[in-house]
N, C-alpha and C positions, 0 to 999 in steps of 0.2 A: 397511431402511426408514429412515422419516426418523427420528432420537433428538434429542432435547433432554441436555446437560450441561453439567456445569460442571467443568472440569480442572484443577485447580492445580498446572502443572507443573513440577518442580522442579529445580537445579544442585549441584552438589555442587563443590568444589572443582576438581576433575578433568575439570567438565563434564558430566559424566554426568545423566542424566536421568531422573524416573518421574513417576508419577502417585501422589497420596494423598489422603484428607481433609486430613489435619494433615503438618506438615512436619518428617520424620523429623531423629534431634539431629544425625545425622553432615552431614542438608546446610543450607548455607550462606543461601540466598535463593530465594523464591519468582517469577520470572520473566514468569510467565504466568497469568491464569486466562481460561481457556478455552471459550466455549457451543460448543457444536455443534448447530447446529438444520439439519443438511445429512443427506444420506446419505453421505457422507464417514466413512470409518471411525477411533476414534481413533489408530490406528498412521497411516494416512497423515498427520492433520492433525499429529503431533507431530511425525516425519518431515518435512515440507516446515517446521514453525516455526523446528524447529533449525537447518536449515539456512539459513532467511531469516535466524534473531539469529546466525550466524556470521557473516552477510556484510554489509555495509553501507561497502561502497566507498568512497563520498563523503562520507561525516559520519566513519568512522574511530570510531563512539560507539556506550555499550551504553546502554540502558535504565536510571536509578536507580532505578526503584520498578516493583514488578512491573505486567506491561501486560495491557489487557483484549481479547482477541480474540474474535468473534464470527462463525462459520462458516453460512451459511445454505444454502439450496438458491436457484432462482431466484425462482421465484414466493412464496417468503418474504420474501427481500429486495426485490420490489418493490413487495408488501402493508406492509414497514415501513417504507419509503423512499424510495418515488417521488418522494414530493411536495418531499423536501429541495431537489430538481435543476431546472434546464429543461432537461437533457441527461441522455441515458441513460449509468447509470452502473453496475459491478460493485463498487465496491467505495470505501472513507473513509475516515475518522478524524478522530472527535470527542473526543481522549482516552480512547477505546478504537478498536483495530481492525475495521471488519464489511466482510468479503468473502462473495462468492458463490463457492461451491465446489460443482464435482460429483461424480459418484460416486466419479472416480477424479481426483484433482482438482493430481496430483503437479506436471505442468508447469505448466501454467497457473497454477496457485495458488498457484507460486513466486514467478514472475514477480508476481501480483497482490500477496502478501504482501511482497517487497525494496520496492514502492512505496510501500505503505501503513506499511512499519515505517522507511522514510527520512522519512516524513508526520511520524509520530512521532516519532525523533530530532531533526529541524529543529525542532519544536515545545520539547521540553527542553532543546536547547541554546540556543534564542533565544528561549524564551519568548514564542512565537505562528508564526503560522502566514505572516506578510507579509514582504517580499514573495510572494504567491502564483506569479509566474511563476519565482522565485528557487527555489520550496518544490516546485511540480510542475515544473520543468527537470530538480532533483536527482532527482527520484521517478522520472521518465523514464528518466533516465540510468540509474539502479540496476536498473530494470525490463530495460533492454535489455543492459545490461552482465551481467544471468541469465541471457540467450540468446546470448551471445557474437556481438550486434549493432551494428554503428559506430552514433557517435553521432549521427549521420543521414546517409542515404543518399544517391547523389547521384541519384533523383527526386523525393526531400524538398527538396534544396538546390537545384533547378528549378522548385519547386514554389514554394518561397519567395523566389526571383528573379520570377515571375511575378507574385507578391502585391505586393513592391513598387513593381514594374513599374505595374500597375493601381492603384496606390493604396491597397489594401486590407489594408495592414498593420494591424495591433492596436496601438497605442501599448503598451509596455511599461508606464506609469504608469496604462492604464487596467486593465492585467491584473492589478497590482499588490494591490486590496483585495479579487481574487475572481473566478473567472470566473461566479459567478451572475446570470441574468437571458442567458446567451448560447446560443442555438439550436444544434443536433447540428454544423453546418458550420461557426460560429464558435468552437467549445469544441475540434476536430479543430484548426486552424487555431490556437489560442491554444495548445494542450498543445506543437504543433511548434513553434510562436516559443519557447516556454518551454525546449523541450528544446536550440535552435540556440543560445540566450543563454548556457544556461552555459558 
């Protein structure tokens, strides 16, 4: 069933990882704290975290201050956060992480957490979040580079000959403070310019 928690997960020199209230003297730093409001179990979510903060391709950076993740089911996540979007969305980062995870949420939820934790790293190294097409090209890339996917296909690079063809590119400087206010076909369309730029 669905659990509400809070997980403070922890590192050890070594890497090693648990769960506690308080954070035992042998380890070093607190990493993570963790909701769970999914049916997602917490072996899996800690399983797929660790493996997301091991990998972060494009930024090469860890986290300096432990980070907030937030695991929902669907119909959670879009009871608390529809209305942020005009496009449907799985998953953010407001200075904390919130994705949508299912029951068994391993692949998926990889793929969704490398994007939302390069969100995150481009945020602490640059302190903010702009360029946005800069910020979700990286996230894309990291996304696709956890399925061992080129960084775009060539019916994406047909795709995007076509766009310029007609005219209906995205100015780069307009993607730049946000893709908010852009319709489901426009925000498809901005995520792949963003992903072809880097």
């Amino acid at each position: 069933g669905v659990q509400t928690c809070a997980l403070p997960i922890y590192y050890d020199a070594r890497g090693y990882h648990g769960v506690a209230d308080e954070l035992p003297v042998s380890y070093s730093e607190v990493r993570y704290v963790v909701t769970v409001e999914s049916e997602a179990s917490e072996e899996e979510v800690m399983r797929v975290l660790d493996t997301a903060d091991r990998y972060c391709p494009y930024l090469d950076v860890f986290s300096r201050e432990p980070m907030g993740v937030v695991f929902y089911g669907r119909a959670a996540y879009l009871r608390a956060h529809r209305h942020r979007f005009s496009f449907q969305t799985v998953g953010f980062f407001d200075g904390r992480i919130h994705v949508v995870s299912a029951a068994h949420p391993e692949r998926e939820l990889r793929d969704l957490l490398y994007h939302e934790y390069t969100h995150a790293m481009f945020r602490e190294q640059t302190g903010g979040d702009r360029p946005f097409w800069l910020n979700e090209g990286l996230a894309k890339l990291a996304e696709r580079s956890s399925r061992r996917e080129e960084k775009v296909t060539r019916s994406e690079r047909a795709k995007l000959r076509r766009v310029i063809e007609a005219g209906d590119w995205l100015p780069l400087r307009r993607l730049a403070p946000g893709f908010g206010g852009l319709d489901e076909d426009a925000a498809r369309l901005a995520y792949l310019q963003s992903t072809a730029a880097v």
